[in-house]
C-alpha positions in Angstrom: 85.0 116.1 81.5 87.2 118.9 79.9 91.3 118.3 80.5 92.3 119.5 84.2 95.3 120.1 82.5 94.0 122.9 80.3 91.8 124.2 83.0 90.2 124.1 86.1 86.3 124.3 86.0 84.6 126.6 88.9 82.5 124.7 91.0 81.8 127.0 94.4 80.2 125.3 96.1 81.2 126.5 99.5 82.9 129.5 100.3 84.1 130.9 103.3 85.1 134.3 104.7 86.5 133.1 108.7 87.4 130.1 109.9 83.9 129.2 110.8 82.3 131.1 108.1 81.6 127.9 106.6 78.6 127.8 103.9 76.4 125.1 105.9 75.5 122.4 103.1 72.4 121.6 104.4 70.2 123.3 102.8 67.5 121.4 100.1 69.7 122.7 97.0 72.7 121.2 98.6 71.9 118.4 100.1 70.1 117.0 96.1 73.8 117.3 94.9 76.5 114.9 95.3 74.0 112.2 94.1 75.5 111.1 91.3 79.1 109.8 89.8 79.0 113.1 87.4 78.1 115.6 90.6 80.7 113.6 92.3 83.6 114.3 89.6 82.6 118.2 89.5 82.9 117.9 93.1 86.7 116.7 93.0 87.4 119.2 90.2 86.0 122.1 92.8 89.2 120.5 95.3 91.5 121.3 92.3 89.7 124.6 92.3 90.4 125.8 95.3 94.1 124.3 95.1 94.5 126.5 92.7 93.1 129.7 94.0 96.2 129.2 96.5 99.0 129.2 93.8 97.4 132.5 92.3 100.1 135.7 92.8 99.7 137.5 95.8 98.8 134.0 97.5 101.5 131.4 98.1 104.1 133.3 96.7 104.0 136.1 99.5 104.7 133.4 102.1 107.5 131.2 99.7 109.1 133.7 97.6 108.9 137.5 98.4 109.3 137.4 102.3 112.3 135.1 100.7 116.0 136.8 99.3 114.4 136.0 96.2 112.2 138.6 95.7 111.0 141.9 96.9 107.6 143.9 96.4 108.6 147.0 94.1 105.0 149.0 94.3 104.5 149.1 98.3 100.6 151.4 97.8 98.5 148.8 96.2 96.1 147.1 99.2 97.4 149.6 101.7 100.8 147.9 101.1 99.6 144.9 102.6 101.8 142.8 99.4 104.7 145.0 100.9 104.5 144.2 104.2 105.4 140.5 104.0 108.2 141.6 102.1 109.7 143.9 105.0 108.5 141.9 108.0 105.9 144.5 109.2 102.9 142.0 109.3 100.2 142.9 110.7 97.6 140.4 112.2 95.0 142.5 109.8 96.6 141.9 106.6 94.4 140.9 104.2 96.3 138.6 102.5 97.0 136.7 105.7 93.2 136.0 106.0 93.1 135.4 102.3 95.2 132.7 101.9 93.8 131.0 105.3 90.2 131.3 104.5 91.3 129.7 100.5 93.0 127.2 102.6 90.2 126.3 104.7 87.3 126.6 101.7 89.9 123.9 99.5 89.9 122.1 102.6 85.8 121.6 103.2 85.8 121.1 99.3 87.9 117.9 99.8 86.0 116.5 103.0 82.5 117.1 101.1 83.8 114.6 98.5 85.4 112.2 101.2 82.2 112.5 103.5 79.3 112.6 100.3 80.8 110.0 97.9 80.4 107.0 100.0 76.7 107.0 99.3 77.1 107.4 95.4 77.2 104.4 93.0 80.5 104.6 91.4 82.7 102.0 89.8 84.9 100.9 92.9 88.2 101.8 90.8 87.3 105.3 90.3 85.8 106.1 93.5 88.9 104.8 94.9 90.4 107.1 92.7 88.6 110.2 93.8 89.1 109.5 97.1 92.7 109.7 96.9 92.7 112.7 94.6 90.5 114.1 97.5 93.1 113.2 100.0 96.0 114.0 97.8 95.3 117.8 97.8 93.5 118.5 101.0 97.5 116.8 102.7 98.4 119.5 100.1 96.7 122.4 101.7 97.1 121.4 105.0 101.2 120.8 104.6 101.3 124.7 103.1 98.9 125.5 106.5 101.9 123.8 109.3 104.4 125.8 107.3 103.0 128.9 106.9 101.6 129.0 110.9 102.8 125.9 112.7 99.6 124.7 115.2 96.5 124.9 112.6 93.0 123.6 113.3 93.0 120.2 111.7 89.6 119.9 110.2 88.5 116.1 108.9 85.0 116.2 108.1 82.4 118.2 106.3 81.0 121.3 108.2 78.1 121.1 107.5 76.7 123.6 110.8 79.3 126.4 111.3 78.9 126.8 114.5 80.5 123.1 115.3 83.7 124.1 114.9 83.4 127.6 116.9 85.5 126.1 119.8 87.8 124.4 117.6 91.5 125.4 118.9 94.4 125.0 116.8 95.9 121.1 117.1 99.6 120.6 117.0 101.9 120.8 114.4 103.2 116.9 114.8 99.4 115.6 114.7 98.5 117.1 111.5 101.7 115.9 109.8 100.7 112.5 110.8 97.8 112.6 109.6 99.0 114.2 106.5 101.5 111.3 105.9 98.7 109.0 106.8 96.5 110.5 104.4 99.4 110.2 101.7 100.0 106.7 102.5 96.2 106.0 101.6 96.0 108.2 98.2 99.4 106.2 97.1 97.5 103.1 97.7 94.6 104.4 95.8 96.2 106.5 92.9 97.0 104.7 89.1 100.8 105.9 87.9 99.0 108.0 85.0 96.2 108.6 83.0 94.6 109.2 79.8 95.0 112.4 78.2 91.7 113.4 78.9 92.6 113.3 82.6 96.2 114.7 82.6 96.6 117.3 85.5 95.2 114.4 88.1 97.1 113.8 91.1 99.1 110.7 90.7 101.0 108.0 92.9 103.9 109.8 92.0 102.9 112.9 93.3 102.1 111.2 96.5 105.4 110.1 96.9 107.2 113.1 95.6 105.1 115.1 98.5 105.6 112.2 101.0 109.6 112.8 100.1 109.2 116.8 100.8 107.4 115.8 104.0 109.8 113.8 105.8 112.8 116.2 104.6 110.8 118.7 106.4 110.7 116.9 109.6 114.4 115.1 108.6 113.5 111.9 108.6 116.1 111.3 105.9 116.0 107.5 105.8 111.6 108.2 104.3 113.1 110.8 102.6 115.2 108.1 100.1 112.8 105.5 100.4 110.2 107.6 98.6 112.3 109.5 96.1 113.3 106.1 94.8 109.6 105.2 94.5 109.4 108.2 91.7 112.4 107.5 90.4 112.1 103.8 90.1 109.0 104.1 88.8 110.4 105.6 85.3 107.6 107.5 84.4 109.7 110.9 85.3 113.0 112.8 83.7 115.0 115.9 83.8 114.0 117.7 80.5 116.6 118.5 78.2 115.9 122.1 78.4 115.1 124.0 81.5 112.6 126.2 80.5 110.3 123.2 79.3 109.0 122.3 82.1 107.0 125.5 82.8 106.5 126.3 78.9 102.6 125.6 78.3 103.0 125.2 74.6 105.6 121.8 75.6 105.0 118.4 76.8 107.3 118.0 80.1 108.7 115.0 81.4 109.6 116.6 83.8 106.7 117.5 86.2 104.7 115.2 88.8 101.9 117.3 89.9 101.3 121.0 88.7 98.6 123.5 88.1 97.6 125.0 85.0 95.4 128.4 84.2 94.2 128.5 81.0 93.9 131.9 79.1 91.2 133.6 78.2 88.3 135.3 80.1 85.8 132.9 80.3 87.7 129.9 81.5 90.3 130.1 83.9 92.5 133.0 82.9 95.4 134.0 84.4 94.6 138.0 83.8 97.8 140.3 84.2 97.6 143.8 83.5 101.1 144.4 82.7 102.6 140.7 81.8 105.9 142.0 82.1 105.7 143.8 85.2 105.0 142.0 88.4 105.6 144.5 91.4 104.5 142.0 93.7 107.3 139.6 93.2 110.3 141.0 91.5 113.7 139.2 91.6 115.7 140.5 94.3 119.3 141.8 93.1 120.5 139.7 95.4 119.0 136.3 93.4 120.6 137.9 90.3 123.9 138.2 91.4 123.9 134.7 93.2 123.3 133.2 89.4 126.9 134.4 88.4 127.5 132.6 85.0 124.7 130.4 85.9 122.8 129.8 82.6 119.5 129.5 84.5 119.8 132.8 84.9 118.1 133.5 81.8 115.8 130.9 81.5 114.1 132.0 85.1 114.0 136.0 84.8 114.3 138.3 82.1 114.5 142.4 82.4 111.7 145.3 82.2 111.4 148.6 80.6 112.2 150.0 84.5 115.2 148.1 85.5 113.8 145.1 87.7 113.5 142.0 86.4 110.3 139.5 86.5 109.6 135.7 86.7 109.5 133.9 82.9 108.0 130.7 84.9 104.8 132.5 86.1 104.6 135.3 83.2 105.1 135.2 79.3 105.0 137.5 76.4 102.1 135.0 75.1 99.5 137.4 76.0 96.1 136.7 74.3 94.1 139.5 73.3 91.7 139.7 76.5 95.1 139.7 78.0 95.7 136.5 79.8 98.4 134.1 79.2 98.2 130.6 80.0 100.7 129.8 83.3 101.9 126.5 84.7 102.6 126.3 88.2 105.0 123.7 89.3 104.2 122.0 92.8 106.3 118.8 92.4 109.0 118.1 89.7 111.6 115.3 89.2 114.6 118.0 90.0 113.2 118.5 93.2 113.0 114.5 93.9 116.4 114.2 92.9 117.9 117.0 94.9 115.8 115.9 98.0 117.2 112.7 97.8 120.7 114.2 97.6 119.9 116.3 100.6 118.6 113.0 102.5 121.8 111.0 101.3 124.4 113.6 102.7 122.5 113.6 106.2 122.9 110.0 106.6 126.0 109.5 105.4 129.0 111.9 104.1 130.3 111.4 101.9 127.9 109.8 99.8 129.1 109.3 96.4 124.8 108.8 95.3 124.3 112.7 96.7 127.0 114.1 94.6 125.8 111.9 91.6 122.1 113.3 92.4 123.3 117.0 92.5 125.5 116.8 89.4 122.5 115.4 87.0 120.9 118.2 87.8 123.3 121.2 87.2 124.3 119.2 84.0 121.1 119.4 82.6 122.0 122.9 82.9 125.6 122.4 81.2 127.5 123.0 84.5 130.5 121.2 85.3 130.7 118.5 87.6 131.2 119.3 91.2 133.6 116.8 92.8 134.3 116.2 96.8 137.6 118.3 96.5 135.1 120.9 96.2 132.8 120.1 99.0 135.0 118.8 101.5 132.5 118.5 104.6 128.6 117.3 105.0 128.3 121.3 105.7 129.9 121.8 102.7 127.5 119.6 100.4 124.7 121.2 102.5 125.4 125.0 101.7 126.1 123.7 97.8 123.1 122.1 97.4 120.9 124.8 99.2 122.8 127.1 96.5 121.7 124.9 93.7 118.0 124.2 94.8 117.9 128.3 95.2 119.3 128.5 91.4 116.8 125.8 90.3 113.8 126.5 92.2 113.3 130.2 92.6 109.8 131.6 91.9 108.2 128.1 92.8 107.5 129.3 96.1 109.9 126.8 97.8 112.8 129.2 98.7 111.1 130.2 102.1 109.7 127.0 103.3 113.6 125.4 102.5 115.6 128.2 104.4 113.0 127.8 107.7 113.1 124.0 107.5 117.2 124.0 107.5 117.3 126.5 110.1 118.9 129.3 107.8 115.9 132.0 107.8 117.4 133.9 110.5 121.1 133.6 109.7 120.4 134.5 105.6 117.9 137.2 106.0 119.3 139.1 109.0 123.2 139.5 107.5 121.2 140.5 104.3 118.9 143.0 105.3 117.6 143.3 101.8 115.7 146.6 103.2 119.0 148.5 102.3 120.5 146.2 99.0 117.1 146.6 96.5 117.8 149.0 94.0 115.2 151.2 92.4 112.7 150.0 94.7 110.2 151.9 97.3 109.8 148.9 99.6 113.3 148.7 100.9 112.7 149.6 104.8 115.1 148.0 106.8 114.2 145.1 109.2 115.9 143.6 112.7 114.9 139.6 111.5 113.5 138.2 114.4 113.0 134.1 115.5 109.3 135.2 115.5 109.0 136.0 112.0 109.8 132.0 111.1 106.2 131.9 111.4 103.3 134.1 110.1 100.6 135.5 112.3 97.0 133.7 112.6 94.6 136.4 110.9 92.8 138.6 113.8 89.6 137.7 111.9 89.9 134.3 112.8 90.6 135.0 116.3 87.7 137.1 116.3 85.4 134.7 114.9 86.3 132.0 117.2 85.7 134.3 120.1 89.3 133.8 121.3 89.9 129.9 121.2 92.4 130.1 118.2 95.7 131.5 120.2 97.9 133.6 118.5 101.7 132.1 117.5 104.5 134.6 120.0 105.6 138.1 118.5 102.3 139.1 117.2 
């Protein structure tokens, strides 16, 4: 098997264009696959796949990023200005990319429970097949964590489809039932996951990045006390560091210490290239003037944007000037990373307990890295306090890895921070600027019409829409 870490091989082998539009897997063809330990493997590398059609631009990063203050679409015409409308609040239930990302969501998803479901009845060595199965449950907890965020209630889907028309009175389950089954999930792929693996293998999910996404989990639903128990695991473990430099971490030519679980796109046409027609130019998710000015001296400034030919300014972690000659550049998206770990646990210690002398510790590791100075409590002289600094620094730290959203929704600050904004009237030299009243509705995203449509009206829509 080729490295994962170099590149994803494409295995389709289901697709699906609704919610029930399912490929059924029972046909003859089908149903002769998933015999072996090789057909097996393919299979888990067609989960990784479909993960990875999700981190793609105009996927995730609509939802985490541009309907953030990070970022703002500059060319509103492409798609009808379906890319635009995230960015101004003016979703409609037919967007495109709304139905995109849910029906990538749901293919990633019947890609994982084909492996769960098919390799029981394979011969396989009991340590790998172990393996696979928490790989398998490792990124389909993945998909379905991005799915609670991004729409709350989702249908929670636990086995192979293999007749579409099963799930066509599926209804959306609750919010709290899929996260514990997500954390249940988890629990198992920690169990079943080595540390690390040979270089062959590097770019497999790990029991770190169980942890680390265990960690993000309970800061989501603020149980702090899980929160520190499984940042430690990560950092106790050893096998993680801050980089020296902050631009190693999402540099494909280094080796970083740094990251816990990520996805790579390898240039080049015939593999999995990440094509851009203008590298230096991405309209869909420019950094907002307001993200440029909240850097102040901040030397991450640089490291995370750099300026066009036009006056806006685009993402160095997603695009380079490494442009091959088919023009595609090799890009590594960061999911989980030790900074994170370390700033979550900060987060967790400063609920619990203020003032924690461990969160302050936590938060000044990081900004060193970045040669800040130390912050001290004289600075921060309230829980509140610490809480606005460190939002502040995981903005600084994090922006463009499609976390900024998710964080200001999950602290309650959405509302507050994007309606005394109103970015519609602050972006310079930009044609999507309309102004917006934020409303409580728009913390969550509207389920796609076209999977109301094909479930004949059992999927319910979420209030505003």
């Amino acid at each position: 098997m080729k490295n994962i870490q170099l590149y994803i091989a494409l295995f389709l082998f289901s697709s699906c264009s609704s919610f029930i539009d399912v490929t059924p897997l029972s046909d003859n063809s089908v149903e002769n696959f998933y015999k072996t330990e090789q057909e097996i493997d393919q299979a888990v590398v067609a989960v990784y796949d479909g993960v990875q059609t999700l981190v793609r631009p105009a996927y995730l990063d609509l939802f985490g990023e541009i309907t953030s203050d990070n970022s703002y679409n500059f060319a509103t015409t492409p798609n009808g200005g379906a890319n635009a409308n995230f960015d101004n609040f003016n979703l409609a239930t037919n967007n495109t990319y709304l139905n995109r990302f849910w029906t990538a969501s749901y293919a990633a998803v019947q890609r994982a429970n084909i492996v769960l479901s098919r390799m029981e009845g394979v011969t396989i060595p009991e340590e790998k097949k172990n393996q696979r199965k928490g790989e398998a449950l490792f990124l389909r907890s993945l998909v379905y964590f991005y799915l609670v965020q991004i729409w709350g209630d989702v249908p929670l889907i636990l086995d192979e489809t293999k007749n579409p028309i099963s799930h066509i009175e599926k209804v959306r389950d609750k919010k709290a039932e899929i996260l514990t089954q997500i954390i249940a999930d988890l629990k198992i792929a920690e169990a079943l996951l080595p540390l690390s693996y040979a270089a062959a293998d590097q770019g497999r999910a790990t029991k770190g990045a169980t942890q680390a996404l265990l960690a993000r989990i309970y800061l989501h639903t603020k149980e702090y006390t899980n929160v520190v128990e499984y940042a430690d695991k990560v950092i106790h473990s050893n096998l993680y560091q801050l980089d020296t430099d902050y631009e190693t971490f999402f540099d494909t030519r280094k080796v970083s210490q740094e990251n816990i679980f990520v996805i790579n796109f390898k240039s080049g046409t015939n593999s999995e290239g990440y094509p851009f027609s203008n590298v230096n130019h991405d309209y869909d998710n420019t950094a907002s003037y307001d993200l440029m000015n909240y850097y102040k001296n901040d030397p991450r400034l640089n490291f995370n944007v750099a300026p066009t030919a036009i006056n806006t300014f685009y993402s160095k972690k997603i695009h380079n000037t490494l442009v091959n000659n088919d023009n595609t550049i090799n890009v590594r998206i960061i999911i989980l990373r030790y900074a994170d770990v370390l700033l979550m646990k900060a987060e967790a210690l400063n609920n619990l307990s203020y003032p924690a002398t461990d969160a302050l510790q936590l938060m000044n590791t990081v900004r060193k890295r970045s040669g800040l100075n130390e912050l001290m409590f004289t600075d921060l002289a309230s829980k509140e306090q610490f809480q606005d600094k460190l939002m502040d620094e995981r903005r600084i730290e994090f922006a463009f890895e499609n976390l900024r959203w998710f964080d200001l929704v999950r602290t309650g600050m959405a509302t507050q921070v994007m309606s005394v904004k109103n970015f519609g009237g602050q972006r310079e030299n930009s044609a999507s600027g309309l102004p917006y009243t934020f409303k409580d509705s728009f913390l969550l995203f509207p389920v796609p019409q076209a999977q109301i449509d094909a479930s004949a009206g059992r999927l319910s829509q979420n209030l505003g829409y």
